[in-house]
C-alpha positions in Angstrom: 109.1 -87.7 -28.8 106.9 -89.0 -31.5 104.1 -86.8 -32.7 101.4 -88.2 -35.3 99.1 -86.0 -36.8 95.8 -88.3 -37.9 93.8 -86.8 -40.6 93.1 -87.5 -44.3 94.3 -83.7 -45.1 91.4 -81.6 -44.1 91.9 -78.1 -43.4 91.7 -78.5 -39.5 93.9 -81.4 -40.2 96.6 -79.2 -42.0 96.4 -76.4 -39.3 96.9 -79.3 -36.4 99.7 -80.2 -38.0 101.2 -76.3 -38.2 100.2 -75.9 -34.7 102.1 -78.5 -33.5 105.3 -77.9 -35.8 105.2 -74.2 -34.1 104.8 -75.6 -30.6 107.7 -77.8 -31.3 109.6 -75.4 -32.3 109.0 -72.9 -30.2 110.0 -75.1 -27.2 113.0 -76.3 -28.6 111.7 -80.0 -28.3 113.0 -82.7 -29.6 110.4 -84.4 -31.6 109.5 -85.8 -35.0 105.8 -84.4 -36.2 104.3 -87.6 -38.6 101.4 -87.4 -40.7 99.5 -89.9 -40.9 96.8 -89.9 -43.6 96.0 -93.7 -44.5 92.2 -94.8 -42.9 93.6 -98.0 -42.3 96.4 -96.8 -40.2 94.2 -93.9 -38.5 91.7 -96.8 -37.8 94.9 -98.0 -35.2 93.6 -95.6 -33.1 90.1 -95.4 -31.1 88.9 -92.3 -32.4 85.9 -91.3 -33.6 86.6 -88.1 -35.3 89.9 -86.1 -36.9 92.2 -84.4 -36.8 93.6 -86.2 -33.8 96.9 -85.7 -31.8 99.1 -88.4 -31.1 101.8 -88.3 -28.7 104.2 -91.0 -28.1 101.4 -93.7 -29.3 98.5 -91.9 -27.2 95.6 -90.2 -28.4 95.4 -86.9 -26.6 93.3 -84.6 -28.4 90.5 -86.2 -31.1 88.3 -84.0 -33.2 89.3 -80.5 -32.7 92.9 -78.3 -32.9 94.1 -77.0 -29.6 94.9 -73.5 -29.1 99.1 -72.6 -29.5 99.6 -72.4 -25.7 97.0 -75.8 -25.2 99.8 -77.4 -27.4 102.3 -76.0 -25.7 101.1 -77.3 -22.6 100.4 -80.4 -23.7 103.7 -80.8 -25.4 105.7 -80.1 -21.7 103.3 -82.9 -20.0 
């Protein structure tokens, strides 16, 4: 699994990032978490706001941080 993190390194950007890290970990999932910082690169993506969750190349959350068990959730889907 393939996690990318889209922000430019806000504050809600650097806590998406922990959230999903923890959920990771907590699940015992195999994954690699990716920032991805560059506009150009985030532009990929149709999004209109950060931070944004990226899952295996689909946007699933865009402009806010999910809760730890949200993640979790959306990490076993």
């Amino acid at each position: 699994m393939l996690i990318k993190i889209l922000g430019t390194g806000c504050p809600k950007c650097k806590l998406l990032e922990q959230v999903a890290r923890d959920a990771v970990a907590q699940l015992w999932i195999e994954a690699e978490v990716v920032k991805v910082q560059d506009m150009e690169d985030i532009m990929q993506y149709d999004i209109m706001t950060t931070p944004a969750l990226v899952i295996d190349d689909k946007v699933i959350v865009a402009g806010r941080v999910p809760s730890k068990d949200e993640m979790e959730k959306l990490l076993q889907s």
